[in-house]
Backbone as CSV, one residue per row, in Angstrom:
resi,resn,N_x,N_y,N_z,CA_x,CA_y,CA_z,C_x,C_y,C_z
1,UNK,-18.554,-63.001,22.765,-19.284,-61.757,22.619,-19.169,-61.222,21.191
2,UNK,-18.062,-60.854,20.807,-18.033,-60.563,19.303,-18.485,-61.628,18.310
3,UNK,-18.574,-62.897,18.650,-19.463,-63.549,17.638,-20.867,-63.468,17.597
4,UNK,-21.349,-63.219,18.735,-22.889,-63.014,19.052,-23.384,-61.422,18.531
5,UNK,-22.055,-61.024,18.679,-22.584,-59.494,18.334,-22.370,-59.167,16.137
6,UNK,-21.395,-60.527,15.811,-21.250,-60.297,14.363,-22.578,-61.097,14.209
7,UNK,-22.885,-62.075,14.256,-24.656,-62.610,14.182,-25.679,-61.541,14.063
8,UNK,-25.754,-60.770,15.142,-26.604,-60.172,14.988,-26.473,-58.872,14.163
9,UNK,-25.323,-58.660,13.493,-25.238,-57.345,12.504,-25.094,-58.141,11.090
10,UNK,-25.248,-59.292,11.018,-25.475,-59.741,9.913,-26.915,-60.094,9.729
11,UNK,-27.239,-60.554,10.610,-28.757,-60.608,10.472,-29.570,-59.272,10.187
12,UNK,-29.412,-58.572,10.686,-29.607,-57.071,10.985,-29.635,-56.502,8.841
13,UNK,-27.966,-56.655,8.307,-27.849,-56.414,7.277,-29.018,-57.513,6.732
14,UNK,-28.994,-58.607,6.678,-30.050,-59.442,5.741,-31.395,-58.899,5.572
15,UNK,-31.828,-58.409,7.198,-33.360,-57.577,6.826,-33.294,-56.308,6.177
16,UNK,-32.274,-55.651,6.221,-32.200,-54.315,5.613,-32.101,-54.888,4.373
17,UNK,-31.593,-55.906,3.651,-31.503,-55.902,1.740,-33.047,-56.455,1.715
18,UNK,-33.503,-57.137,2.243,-34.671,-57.972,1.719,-36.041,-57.033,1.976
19,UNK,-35.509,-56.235,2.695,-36.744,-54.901,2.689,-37.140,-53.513,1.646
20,UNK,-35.485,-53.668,1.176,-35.231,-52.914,0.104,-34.748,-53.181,-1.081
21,UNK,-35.469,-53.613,-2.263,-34.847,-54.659,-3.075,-34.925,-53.989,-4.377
22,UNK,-33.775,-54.023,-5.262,-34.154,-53.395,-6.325,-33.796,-54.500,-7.636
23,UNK,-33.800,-56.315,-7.342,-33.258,-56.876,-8.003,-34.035,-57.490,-8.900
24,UNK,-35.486,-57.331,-8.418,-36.525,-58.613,-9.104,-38.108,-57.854,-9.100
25,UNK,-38.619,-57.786,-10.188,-39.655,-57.502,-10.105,-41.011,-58.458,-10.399
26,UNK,-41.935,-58.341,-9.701,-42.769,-59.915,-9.904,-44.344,-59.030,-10.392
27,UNK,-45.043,-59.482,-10.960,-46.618,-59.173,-10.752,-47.276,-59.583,-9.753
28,UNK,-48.403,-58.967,-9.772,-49.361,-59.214,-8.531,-49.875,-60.880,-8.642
29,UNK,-49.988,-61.814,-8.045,-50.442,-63.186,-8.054,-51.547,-62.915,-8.008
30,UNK,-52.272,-63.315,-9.178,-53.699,-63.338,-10.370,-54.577,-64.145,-9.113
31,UNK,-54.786,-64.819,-8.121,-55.131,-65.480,-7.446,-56.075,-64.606,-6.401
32,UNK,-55.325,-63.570,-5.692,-55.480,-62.254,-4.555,-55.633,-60.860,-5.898
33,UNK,-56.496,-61.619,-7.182,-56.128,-60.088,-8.094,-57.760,-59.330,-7.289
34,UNK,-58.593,-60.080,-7.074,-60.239,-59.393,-6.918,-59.903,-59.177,-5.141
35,UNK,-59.326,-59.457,-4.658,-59.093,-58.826,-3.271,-58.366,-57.802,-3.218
36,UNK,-57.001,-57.796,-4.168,-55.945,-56.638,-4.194,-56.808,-55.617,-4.869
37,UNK,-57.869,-56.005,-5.770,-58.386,-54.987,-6.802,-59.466,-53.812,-5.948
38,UNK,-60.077,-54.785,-4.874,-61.008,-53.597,-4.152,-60.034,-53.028,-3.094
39,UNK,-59.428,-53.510,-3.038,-57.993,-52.574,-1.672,-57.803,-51.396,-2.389
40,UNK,-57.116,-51.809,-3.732,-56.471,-50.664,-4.265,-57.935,-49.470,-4.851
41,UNK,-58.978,-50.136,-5.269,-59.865,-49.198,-5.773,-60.606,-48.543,-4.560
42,UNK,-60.643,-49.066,-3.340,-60.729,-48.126,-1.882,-59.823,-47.537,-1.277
43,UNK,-58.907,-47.748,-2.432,-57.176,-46.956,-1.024,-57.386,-45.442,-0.955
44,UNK,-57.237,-45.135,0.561,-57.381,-43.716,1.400,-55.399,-43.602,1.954
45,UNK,-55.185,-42.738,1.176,-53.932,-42.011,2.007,-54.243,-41.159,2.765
46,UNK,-53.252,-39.978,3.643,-53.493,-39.016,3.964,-52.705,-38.250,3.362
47,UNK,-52.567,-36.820,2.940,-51.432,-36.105,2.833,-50.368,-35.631,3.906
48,UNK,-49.528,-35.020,3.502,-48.497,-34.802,5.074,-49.051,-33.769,5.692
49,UNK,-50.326,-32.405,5.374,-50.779,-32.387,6.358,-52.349,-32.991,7.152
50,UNK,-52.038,-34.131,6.978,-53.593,-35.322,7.935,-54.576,-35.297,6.777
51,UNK,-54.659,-34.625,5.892,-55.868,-34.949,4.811,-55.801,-36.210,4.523
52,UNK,-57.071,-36.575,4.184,-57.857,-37.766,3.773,-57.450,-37.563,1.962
53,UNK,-56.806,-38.276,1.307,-56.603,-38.373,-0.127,-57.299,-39.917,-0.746
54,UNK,-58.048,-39.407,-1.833,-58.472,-41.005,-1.906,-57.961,-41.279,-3.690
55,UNK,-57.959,-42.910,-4.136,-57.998,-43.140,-5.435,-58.519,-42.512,-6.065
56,UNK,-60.021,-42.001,-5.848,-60.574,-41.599,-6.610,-60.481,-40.035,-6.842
57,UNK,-59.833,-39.350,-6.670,-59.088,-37.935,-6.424,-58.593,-38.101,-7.686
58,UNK,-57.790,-38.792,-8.642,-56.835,-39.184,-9.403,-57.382,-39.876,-10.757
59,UNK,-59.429,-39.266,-10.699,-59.992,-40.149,-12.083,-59.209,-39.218,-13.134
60,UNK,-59.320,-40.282,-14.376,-58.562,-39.918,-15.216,-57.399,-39.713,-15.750
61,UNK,-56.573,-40.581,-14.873,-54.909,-40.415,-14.708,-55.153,-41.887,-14.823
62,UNK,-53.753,-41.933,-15.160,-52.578,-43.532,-14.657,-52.389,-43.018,-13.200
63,UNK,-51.786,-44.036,-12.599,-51.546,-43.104,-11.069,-50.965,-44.913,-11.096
64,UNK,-49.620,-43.847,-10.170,-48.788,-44.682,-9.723,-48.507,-44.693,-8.392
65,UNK,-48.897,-45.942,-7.435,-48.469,-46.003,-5.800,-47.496,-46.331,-5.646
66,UNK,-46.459,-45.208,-5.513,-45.218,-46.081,-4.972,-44.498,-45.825,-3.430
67,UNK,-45.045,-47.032,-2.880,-44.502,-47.016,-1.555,-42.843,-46.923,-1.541
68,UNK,-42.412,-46.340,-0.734,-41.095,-45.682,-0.664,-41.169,-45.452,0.786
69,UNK,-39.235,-45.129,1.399,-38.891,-44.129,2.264,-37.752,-43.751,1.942
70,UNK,-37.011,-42.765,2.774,-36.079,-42.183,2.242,-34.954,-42.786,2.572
71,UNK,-34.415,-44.228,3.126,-33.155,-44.806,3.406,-33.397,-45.747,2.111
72,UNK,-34.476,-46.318,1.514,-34.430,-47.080,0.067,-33.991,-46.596,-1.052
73,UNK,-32.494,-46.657,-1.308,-31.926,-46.393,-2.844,-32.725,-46.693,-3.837
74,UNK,-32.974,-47.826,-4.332,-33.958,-48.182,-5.423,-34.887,-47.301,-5.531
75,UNK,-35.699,-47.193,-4.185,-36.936,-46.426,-4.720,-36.417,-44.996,-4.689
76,UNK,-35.687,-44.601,-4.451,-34.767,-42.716,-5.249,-34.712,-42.864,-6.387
77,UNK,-33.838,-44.243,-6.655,-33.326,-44.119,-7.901,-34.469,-43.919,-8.858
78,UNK,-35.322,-44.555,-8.895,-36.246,-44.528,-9.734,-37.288,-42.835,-9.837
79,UNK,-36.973,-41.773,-8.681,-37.347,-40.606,-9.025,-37.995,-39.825,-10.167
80,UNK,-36.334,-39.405,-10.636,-35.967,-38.336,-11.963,-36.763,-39.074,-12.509
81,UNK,-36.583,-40.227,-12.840,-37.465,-41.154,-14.015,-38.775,-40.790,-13.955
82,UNK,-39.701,-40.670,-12.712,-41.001,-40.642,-12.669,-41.544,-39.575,-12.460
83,UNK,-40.251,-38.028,-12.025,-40.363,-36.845,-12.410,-40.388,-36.524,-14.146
84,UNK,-39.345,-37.307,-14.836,-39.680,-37.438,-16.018,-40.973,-37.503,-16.724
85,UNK,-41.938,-38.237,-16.187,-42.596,-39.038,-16.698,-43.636,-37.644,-16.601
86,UNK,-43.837,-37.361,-15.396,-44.886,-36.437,-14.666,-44.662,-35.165,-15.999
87,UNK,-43.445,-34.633,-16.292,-43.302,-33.541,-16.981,-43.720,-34.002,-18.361
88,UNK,-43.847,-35.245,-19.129,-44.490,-35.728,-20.411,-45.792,-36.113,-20.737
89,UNK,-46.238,-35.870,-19.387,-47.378,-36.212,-19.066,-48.599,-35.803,-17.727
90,UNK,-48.096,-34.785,-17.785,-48.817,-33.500,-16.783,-50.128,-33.995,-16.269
91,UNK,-51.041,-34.367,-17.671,-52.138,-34.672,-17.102,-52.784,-35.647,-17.377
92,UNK,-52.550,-37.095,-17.802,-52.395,-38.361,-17.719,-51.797,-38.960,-16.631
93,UNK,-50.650,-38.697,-16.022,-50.384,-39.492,-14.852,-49.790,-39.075,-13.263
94,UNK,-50.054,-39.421,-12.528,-49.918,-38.848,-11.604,-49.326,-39.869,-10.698
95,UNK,-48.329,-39.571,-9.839,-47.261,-40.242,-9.123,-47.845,-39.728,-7.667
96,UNK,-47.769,-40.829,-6.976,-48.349,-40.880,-5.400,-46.924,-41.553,-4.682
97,UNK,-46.452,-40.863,-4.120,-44.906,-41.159,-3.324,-45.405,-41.436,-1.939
98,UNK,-45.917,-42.641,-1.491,-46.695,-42.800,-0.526,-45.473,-43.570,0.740
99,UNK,-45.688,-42.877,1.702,-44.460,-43.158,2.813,-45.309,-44.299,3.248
100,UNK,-44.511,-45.685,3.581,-45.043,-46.962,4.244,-45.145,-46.860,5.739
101,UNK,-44.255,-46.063,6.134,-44.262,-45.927,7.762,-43.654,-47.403,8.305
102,UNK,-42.654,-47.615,7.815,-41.321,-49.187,8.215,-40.876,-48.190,9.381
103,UNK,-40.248,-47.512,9.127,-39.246,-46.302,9.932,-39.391,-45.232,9.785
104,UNK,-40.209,-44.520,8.911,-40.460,-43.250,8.649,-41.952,-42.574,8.354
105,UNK,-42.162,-41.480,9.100,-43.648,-40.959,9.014,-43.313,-39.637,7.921
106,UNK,-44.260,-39.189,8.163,-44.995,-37.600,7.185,-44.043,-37.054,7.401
107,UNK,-43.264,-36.611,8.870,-42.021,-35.640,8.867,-41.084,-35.378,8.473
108,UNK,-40.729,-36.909,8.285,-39.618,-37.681,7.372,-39.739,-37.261,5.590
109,UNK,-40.987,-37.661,4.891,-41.421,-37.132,4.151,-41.469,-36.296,3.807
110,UNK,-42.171,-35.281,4.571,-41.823,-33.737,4.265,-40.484,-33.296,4.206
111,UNK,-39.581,-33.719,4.419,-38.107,-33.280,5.147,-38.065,-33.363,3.482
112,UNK,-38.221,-35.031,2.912,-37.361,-35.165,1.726,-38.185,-34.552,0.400
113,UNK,-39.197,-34.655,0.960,-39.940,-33.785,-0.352,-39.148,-32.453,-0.782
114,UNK,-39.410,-31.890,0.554,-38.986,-29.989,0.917,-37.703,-29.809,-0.070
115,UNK,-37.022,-31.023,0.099,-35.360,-30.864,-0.043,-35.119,-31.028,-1.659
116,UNK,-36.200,-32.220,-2.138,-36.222,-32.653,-3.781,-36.934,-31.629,-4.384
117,UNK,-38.113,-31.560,-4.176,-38.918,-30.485,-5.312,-39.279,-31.758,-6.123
118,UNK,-39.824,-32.781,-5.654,-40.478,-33.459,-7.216,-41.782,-33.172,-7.612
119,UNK,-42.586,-33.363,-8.564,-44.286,-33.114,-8.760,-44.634,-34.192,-8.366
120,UNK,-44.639,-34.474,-7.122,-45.383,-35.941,-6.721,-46.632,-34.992,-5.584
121,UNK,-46.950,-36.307,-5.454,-48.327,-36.535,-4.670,-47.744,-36.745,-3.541
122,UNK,-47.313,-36.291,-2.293,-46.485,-36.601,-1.207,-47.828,-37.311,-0.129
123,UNK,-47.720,-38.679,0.163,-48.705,-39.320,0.795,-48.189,-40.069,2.223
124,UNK,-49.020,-40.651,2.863,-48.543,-41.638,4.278,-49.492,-42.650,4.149
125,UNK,-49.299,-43.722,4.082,-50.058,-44.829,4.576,-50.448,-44.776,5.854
126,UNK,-51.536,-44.101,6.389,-52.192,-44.008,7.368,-52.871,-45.193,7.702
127,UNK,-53.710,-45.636,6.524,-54.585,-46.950,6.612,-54.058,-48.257,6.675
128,UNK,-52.987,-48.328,6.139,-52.287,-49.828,5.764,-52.725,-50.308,4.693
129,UNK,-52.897,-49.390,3.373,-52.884,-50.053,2.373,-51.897,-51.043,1.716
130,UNK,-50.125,-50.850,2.216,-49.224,-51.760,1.937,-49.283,-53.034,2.197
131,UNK,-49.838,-53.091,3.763,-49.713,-54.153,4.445,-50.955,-55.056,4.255
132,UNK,-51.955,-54.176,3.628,-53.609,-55.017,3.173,-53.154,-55.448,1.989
133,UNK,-52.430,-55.039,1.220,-51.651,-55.610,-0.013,-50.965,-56.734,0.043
134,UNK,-50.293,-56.836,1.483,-49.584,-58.179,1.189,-48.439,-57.397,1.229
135,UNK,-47.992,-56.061,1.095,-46.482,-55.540,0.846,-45.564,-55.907,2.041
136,UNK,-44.749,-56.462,1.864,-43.381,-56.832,2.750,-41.812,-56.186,2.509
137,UNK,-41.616,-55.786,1.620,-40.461,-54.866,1.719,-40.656,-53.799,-0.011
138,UNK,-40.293,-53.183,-0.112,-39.951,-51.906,-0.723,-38.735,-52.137,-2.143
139,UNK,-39.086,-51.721,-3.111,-40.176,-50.815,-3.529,-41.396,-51.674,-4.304
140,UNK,-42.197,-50.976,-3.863,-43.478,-51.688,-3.839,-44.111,-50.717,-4.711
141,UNK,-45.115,-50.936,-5.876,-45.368,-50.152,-6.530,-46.789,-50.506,-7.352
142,UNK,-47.874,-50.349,-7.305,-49.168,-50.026,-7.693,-49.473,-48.960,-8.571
143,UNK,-50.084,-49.500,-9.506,-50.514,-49.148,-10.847,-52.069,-49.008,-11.240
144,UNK,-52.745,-47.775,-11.545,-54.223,-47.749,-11.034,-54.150,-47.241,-12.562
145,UNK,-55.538,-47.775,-13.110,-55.993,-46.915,-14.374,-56.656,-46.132,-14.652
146,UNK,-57.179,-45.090,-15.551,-57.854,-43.713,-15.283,-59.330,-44.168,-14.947
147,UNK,-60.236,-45.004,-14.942,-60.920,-45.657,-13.987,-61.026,-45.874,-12.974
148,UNK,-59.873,-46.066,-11.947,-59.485,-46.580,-10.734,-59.186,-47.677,-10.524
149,UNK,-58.761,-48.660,-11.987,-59.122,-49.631,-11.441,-57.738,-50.615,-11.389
150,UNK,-57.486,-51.451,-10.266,-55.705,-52.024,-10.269,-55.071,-52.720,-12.203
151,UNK,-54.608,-51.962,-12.375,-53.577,-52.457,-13.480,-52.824,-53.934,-13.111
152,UNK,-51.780,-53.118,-12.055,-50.666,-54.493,-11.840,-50.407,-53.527,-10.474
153,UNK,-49.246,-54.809,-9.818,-48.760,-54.843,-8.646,-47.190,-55.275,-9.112
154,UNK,-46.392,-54.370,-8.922,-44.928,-54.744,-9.208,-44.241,-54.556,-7.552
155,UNK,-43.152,-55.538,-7.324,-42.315,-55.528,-6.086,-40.931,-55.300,-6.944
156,UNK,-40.258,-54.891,-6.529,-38.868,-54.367,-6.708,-38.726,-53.645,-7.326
157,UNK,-37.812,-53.393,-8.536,-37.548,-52.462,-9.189,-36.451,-53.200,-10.880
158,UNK,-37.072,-52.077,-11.517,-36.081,-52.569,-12.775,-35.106,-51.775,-13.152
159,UNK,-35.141,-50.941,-11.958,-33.883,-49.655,-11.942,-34.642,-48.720,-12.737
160,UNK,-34.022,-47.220,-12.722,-34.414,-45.993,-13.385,-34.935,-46.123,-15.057
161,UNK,-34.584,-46.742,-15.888,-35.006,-46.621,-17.284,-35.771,-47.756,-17.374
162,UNK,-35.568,-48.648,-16.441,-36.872,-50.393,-16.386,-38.051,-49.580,-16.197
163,UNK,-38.172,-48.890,-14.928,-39.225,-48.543,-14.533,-39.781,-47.303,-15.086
164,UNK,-39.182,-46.290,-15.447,-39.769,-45.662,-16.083,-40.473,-46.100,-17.933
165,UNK,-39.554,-47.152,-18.604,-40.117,-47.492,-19.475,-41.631,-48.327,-19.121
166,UNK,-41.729,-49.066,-18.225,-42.965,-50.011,-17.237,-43.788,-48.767,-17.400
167,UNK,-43.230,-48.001,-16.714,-44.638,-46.598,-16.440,-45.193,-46.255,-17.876
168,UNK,-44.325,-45.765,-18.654,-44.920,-45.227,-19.855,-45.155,-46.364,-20.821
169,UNK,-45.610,-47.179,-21.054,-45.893,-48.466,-21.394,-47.407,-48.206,-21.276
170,UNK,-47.626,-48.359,-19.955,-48.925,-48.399,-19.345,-49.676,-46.761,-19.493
171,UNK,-48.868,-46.002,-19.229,-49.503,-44.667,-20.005,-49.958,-44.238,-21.246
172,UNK,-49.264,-44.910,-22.369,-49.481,-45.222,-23.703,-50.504,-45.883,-23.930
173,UNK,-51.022,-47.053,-23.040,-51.958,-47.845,-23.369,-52.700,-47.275,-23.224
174,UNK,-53.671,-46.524,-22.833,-54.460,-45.678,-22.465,-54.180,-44.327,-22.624
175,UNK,-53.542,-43.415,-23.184,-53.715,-42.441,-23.827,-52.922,-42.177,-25.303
């Protein structure tokens, strides 16, 4: 019994790291770029209360999708950084903190918004834009240009000063 039961809390731990990864970051595979490109240039969130939010809400910005929930360290960590970013850049870029719904909905969301105070875009994947993406674990992060149109597709994370330098990189290029 206790071996069957250490099996399964190790297994258990293996899906929890590989869902939440903050070790490796990859680009979008150039292959799925004109399929990922009309996903992301049709992506519909909702807000946390049921509104319909779309890409195109956000012409004229960088805008950043970053799927998140609130048990993923990585994607916290990377916050302040992209609160940073928001305060250097008020009106060039705009951060979309979009809940994936793995384990957590809008309520959840709201809870952690209420509690942070960041200038984000507090969103839910209502539609399954993660999962029309191809997204499989967190942090998952989409990059739109003041066009609308997909930049890049990053998975993981390069930690707080990786990713915030990534962001303003791409903000620079365009403004």
């Amino acid at each position: 019994m206790f071996k069957k039961l250490l099996t399964i809390l190790v297994l258990a731990f293996v899906v929890i790291l590989s869902g939440c990864s903050e070790e490796s970051t990859e680009s979008a595979d150039r292959s799925h770029s004109e399929s990922h490109a009309e996903i992301v240039e049709n992506a519909v969130f909702t807000d946390l209360d049921g509104n319909d939010v779309s890409i195109e809400d956000f012409a004229g910005q960088i805008v950043l999708i970053d799927f998140w929930e609130s048990w993923c360290g990585p994607c916290l960590q990377v916050f302040p950084a992209m609160e940073d970013l928001r305060g250097e850049y008020p009106d060039e870029f705009a951060m979309l903190a979009v809940t994936v719904g793995l384990s957590e909905g809008p309520a959840e969301a709201r809870a952690f918004a209420d509690e942070h105070g960041y200038d984000f875009n507090w969103l839910y994947d209502e539609y399954g834009v993660f999962e029309n993406l191809g997204g499989q674990g967190i942090p998952f992060k989409v990059y739109v240009d003041p066009d609308g149109k997909l930049i890049e597709i990053e998975m993981g994370s390069r930690g707080s000063q990786g990713d915030y330098n990534s962001a303003k990189a791409k903000i620079q290029e365009y403004f």
